[in-house]
C-alpha positions as a LaTeX table, in Angstrom:
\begin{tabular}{lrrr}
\hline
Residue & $x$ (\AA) & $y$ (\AA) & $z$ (\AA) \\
\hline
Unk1 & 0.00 & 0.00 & 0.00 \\
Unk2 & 1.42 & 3.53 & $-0.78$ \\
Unk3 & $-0.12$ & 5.14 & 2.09 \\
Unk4 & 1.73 & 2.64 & 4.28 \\
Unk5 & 5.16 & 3.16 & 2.87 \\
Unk6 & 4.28 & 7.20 & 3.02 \\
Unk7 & 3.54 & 6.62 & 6.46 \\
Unk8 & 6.94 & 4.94 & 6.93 \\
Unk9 & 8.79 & 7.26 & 5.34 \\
Unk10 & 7.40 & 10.29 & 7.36 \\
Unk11 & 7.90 & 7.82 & 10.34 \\
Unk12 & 11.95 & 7.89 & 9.58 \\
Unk13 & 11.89 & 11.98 & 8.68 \\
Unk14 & 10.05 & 12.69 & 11.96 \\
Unk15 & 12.57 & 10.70 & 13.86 \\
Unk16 & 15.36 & 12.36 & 12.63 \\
Unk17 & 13.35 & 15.98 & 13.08 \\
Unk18 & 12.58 & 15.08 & 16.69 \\
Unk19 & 16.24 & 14.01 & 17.23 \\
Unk20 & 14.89 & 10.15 & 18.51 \\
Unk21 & 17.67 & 8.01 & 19.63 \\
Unk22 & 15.92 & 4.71 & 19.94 \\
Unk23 & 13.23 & 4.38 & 17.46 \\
Unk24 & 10.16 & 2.62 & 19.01 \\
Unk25 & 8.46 & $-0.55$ & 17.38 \\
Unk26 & 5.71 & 0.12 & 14.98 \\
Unk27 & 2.34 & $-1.19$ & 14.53 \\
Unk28 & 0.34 & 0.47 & 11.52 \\
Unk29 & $-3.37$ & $-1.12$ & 11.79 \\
Unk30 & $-5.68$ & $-0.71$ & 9.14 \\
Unk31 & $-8.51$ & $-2.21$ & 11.04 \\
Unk32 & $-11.30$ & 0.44 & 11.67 \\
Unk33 & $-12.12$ & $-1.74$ & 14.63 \\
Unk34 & $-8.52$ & $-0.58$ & 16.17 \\
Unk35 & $-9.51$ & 2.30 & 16.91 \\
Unk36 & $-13.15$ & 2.08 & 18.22 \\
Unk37 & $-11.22$ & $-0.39$ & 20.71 \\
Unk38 & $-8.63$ & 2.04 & 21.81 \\
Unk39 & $-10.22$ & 5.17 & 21.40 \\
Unk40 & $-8.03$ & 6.62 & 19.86 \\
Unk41 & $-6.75$ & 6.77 & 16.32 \\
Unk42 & $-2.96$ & 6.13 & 17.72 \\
Unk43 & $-0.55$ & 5.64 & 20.91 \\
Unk44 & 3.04 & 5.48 & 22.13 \\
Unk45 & 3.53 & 3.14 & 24.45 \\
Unk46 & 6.15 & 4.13 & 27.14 \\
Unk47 & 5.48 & 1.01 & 28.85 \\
Unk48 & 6.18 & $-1.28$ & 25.27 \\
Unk49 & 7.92 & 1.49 & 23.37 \\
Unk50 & 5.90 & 0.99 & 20.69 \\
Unk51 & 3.87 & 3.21 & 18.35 \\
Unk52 & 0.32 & 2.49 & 17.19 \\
Unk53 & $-1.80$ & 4.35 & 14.16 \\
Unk54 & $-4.04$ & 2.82 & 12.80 \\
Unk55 & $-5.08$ & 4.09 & 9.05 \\
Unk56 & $-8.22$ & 2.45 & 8.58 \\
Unk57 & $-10.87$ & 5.35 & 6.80 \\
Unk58 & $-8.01$ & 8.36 & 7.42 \\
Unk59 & $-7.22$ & 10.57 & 5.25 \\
Unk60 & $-3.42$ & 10.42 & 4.76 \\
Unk61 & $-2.33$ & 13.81 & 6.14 \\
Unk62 & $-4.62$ & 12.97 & 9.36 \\
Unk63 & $-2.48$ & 9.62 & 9.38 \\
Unk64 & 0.58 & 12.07 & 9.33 \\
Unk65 & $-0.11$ & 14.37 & 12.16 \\
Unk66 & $-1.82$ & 11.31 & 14.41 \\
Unk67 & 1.85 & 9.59 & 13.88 \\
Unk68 & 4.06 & 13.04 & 14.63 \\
Unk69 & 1.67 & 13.58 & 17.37 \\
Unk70 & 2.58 & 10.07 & 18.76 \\
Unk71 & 6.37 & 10.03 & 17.94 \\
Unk72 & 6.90 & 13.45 & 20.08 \\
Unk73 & 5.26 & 11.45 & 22.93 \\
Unk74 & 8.25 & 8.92 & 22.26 \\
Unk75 & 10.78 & 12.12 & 22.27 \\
Unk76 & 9.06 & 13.10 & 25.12 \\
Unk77 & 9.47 & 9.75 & 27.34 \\
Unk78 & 13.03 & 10.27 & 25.82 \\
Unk79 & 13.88 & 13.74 & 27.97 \\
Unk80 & 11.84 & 12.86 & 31.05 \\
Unk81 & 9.51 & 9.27 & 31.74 \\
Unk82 & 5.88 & 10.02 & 30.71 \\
Unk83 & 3.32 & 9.77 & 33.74 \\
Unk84 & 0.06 & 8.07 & 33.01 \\
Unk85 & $-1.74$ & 11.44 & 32.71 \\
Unk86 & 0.22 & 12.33 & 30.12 \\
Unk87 & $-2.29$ & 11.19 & 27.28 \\
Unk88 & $-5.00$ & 13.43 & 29.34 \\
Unk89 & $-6.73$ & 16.60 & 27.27 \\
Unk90 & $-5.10$ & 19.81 & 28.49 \\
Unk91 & $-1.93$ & 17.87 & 30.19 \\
Unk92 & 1.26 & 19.81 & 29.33 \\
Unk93 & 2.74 & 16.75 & 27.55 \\
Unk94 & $-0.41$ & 16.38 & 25.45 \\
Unk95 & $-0.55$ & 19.91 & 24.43 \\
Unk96 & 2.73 & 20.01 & 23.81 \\
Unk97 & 2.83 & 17.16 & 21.29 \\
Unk98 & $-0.12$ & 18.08 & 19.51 \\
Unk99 & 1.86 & 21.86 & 19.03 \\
Unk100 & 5.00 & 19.90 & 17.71 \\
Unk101 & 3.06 & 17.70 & 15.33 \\
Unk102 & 1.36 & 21.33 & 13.86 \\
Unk103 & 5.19 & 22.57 & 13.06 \\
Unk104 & 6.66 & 19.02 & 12.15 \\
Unk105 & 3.26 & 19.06 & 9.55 \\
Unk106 & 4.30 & 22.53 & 8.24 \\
Unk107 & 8.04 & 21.47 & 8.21 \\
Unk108 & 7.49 & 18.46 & 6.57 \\
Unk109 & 5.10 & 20.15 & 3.59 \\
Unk110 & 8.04 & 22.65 & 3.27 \\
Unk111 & 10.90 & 19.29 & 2.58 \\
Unk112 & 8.31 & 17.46 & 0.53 \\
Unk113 & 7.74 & 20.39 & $-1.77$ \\
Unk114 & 9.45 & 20.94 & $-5.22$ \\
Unk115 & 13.07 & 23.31 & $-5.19$ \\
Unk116 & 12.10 & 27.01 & $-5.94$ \\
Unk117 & 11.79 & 27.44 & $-9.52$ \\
Unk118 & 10.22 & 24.89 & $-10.44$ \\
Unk119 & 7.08 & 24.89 & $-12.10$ \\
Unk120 & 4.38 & 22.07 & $-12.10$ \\
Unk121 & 2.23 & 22.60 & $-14.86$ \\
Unk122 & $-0.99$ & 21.27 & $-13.36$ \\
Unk123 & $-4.88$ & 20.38 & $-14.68$ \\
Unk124 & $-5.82$ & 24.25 & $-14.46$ \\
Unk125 & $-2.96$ & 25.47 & $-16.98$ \\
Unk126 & $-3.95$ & 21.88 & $-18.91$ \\
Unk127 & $-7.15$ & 22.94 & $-19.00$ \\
Unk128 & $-6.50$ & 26.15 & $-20.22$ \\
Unk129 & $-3.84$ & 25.45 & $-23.37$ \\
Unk130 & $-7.22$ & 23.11 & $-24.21$ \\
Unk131 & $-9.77$ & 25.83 & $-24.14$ \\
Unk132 & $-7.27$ & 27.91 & $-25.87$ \\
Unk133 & $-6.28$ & 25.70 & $-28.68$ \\
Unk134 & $-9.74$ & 24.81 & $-29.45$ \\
Unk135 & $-11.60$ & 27.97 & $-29.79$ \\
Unk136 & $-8.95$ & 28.86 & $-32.06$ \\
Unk137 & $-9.57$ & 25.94 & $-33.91$ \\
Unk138 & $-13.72$ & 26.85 & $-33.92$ \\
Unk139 & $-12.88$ & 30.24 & $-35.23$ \\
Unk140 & $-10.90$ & 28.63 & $-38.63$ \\
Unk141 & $-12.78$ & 28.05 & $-41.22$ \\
Unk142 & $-13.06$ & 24.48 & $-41.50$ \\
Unk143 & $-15.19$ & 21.83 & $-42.38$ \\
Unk144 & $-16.79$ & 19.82 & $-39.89$ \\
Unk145 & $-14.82$ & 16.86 & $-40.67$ \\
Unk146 & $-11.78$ & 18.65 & $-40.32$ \\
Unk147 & $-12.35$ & 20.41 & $-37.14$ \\
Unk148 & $-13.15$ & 17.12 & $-35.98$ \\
Unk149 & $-9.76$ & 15.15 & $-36.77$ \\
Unk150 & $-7.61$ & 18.77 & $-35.52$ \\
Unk151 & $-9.88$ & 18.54 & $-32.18$ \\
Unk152 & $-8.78$ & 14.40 & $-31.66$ \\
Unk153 & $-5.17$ & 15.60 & $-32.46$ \\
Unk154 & $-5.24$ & 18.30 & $-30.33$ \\
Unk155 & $-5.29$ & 16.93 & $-26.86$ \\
Unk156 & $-2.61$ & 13.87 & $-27.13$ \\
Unk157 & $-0.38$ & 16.77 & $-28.53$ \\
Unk158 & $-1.26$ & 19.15 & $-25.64$ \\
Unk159 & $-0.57$ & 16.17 & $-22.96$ \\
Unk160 & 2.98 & 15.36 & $-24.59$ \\
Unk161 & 3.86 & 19.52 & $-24.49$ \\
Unk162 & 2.61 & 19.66 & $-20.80$ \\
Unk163 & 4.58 & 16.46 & $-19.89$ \\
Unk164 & 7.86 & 18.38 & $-21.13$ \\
Unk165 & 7.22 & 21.38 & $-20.06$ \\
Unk166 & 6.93 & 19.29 & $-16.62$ \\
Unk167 & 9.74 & 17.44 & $-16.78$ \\
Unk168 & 11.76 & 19.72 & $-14.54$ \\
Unk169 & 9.43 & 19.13 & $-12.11$ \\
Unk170 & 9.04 & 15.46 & $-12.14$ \\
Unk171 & 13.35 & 15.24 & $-11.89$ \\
Unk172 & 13.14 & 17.28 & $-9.01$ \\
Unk173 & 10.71 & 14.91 & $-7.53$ \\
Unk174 & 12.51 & 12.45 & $-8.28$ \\
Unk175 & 15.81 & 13.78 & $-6.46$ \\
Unk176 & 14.32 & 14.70 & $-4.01$ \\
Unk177 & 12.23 & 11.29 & $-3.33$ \\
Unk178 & 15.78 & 9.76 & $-3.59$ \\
Unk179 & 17.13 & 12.05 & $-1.37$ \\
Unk180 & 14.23 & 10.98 & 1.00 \\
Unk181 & 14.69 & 7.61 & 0.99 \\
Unk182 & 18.46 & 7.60 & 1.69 \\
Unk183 & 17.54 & 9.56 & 5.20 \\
Unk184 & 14.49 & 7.17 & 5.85 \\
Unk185 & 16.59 & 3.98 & 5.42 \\
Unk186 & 19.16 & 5.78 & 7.88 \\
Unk187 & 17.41 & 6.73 & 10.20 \\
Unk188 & 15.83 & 3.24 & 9.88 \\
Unk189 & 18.83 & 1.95 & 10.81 \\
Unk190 & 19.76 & 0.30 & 7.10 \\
Unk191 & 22.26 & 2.64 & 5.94 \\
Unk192 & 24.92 & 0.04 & 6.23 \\
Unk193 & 23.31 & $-1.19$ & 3.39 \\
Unk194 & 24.03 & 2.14 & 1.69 \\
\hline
\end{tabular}
């Protein structure tokens, strides 16, 4: 599942963020019965030193901040033990992690996004060259038939412009999805393998 391996990734990039020296086991659930259960839609376990999130009927970014949220509780039991309270509504430790997961969220949109200067050529400006291209082709004076066959042409020819005008973009993804991965499987623990 892609969401799953996003999850993991942001799992290794949050760790590193938060500075964690011993990375806690995970459990990702993707039972929606996990979390009627718990109550809750994740946990650190001090106790275990494990991390829970379950997925199941979550948008992916909620996934995200549910799993930062839980992984500064690890950081947390990292500085200083966590008391029982510490999962409690208003407790200084819970306010305090649901604060870092809003800045690790805005920190992490900010690495994931494309190097400035690059442009991503997206459905709107697709949709636009279209609209463009074929009122010009209305306002010719063509036969039916022939409007017809330039209007079939016109799209595939649109889609293979767009696609290099977005190649810049998609290398930069690229890079930096490879740059990614080399700090997830480090801070994973795999980058002997590296």
């Amino acid at each position: 599942d892609d969401n799953e391996k996003i999850v993991h990734e942001f799992i290794a990039w949050v760790a590193k963020r938060l500075g964690i020296k011993s990375m806690p086991e995970i459990f990702i659930h993707t039972d929606p019965d996990w979390s009627v259960k718990e109550h809750s839609f994740g946990r650190y376990d001090p106790k275990t030193h494990s991390l829970h999130v379950n997925m199941a009927n979550r948008h992916l970014f909620d996934i995200l901040r549910t799993t930062a949220h839980e992984l500064t509780h690890c950081k947390q039991n990292e500085h200083r033990h966590l008391p029982d309270s510490a999962g409690k509504t208003g407790s200084h430790w819970e306010n305090e992690a649901h604060a870092v997961a809003g800045i690790v969220m805005r920190d992490f949109a900010e690495y994931a996004s494309v190097p400035e200067g690059i442009v991503y050529y997206g459905s709107s400006y697709v949709q636009k060259v279209r609209n463009e291209a074929v009122e010009e082709i209305n306002n010719r004076l063509l036969t039916a038939a022939d409007r017809e066959r330039l209007l079939k042409e016109l799209i595939p020819e649109i889609n293979r412009k767009v696609a290099e005008l977005n190649r810049p973009y998609y290398e930069a993804r690229r890079l930096r999805d490879a740059e990614f991965y080399i700090h997830a499987r480090k801070a994973l623990g795999y980058d002997k393998f590296l």
